[in-house]
Structures are given as structure tokens and as C-alpha cells.
C-alpha angles and dihedrals in degrees: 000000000000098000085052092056102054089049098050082052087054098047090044095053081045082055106043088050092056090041089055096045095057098042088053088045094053084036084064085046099055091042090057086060099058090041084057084046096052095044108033105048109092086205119061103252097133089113097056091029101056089056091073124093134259106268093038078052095054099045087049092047087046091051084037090054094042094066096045097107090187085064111097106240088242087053092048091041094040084050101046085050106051088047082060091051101053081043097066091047088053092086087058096047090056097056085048092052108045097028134097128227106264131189095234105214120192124195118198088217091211101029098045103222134135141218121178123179132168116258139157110251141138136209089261093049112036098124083067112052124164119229121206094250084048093049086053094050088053098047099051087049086055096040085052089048093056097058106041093049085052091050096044087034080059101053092035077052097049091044096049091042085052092045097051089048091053 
């Protein structure tokens, strides 16, 4: 018992630290998207537009993008695209981040084995569990994310401000 105890203790270190990778690193997504909504609109809405949530945010930052003319039509397109693409994790990233640790158990119902694997997972989700292996998939996409939104954010940045001064 003992023995099941201390390695639930160490998966579930193996576990936490994932978890927290990949909220930081969505953390870093969403923040790109207030920082668009603070720069590209040419009205001040940043109060009433950075109340809506994250997928509503990244369709208004791709149509913002979209009518900024002194954006080259790769950095529009690179940018739109990798918002997409943090969009579509986003479903993931709410099972990781309101979800328990739960111990997953399979029964094969004519066979009569069993199979049982930690996985993060709630009542209202259950059909969707994450396995660890999945978890680490999703956290080095969103990782990945996070730089490179940071990296294109930066140049659409740098082309709006010297736009403005000009």
C-alpha cells in the first residue's frame, strides 16, 4: 500500500508540473490577445471587449487584423492562424484547468479485464479524459503557441506603432 502511495505522490508531481506548464503557457496566449485589443482598434473598447471570452477575443483580433492595411498580408495571415490555432486548444485547456486528477478504470465488460490510468477528467466530462502523454502533447502546442504569438504580436506591434507615428 505503501509502495502505491508514494507513486501516486510522484505521478502526480509528473502531472502538477504539466498542468502548470500549459496553464502558464495559455496564460501567455490569452495575454497576447488583450495586448491586440489594446493596440489595433482605432476606438478605445478595450474595457467592454476584454470581458469576452477567449474564443469571442480571438475572432475579434483576427477581423481587427484583417483591416489593418500596414500589416503585410504573411504577418496577417501567420497571426490569424496561430490564433486558430490557440482557439481550437482552448477546449482542452478548459478540461486541464477545472478538472481533478482521477484514477480512469476500464472494464472489458466479456473478457473481464481490467485497465486503470491516471487522467484528468470531471463528472461533466468524463467522456474526455486527458491522459498524461496527451497532457504533454498539449502543453508543448501551447508552449509553442506562446512563443510564436509573442514573436508575430511583436512585429504586428512594431508595424501598427509606426504606423501611428507616421
Amino acid at each position: 500500500m505503501k509502495t502505491a502511495i508514494r507513486r501516486l505522490r510522484r505521478e502526480r508531481k509528473t502531472w502538477g508540473a504539466l498542468v502548470g506548464r500549459f496553464v502558464l503557457a495559455f496564460g501567455d496566449v490569452e495575454n497576447v490577445t488583450y495586448l491586440a485589443l489594446l493596440q489595433l482598434p482605432k476606438d478605445k473598447i478595450f474595457d467592454t471587449t476584454s470581458t469576452l471570452g477567449f474564443g469571442k477575443r480571438i475572432d475579434l483580433v483576427i477581423e481587427l487584423i484583417a483591416g489593418h492595411r500596414e500589416l503585410t498580408e504573411d504577418l496577417r495571415k501567420s497571426f490569424a492562424t496561430t490564433l486558430t490555432s490557440a482557439k481550437k486548444l482552448s477546449d482542452l485547456r478548459n478540461i486541464v484547468a477545472h478538472s481533478p486528477l482521477m484514477m480512469m478504470i476500464y472494464a472489458h465488460p466479456k473478457e473481464g479485464w481490467t485497465h486503470h490510468e491516471m487522467a484528468l477528467g470531471n463528472v461533466r466530462n468524463r467522456r474526455r479524459g486527458i491522459s498524461l502523454k496527451q497532457l504533454r502533447v498539449a502543453t508543448g502546442q501551447a508552449e509553442a503557441l506562446s512563443k510564436k504569438l509573442y514573436r508575430l504580436y511583436s512585429k504586428v506591434h512594431k508595424a501598427v506603432a509606426n504606423d501611428e507615428d507616421a
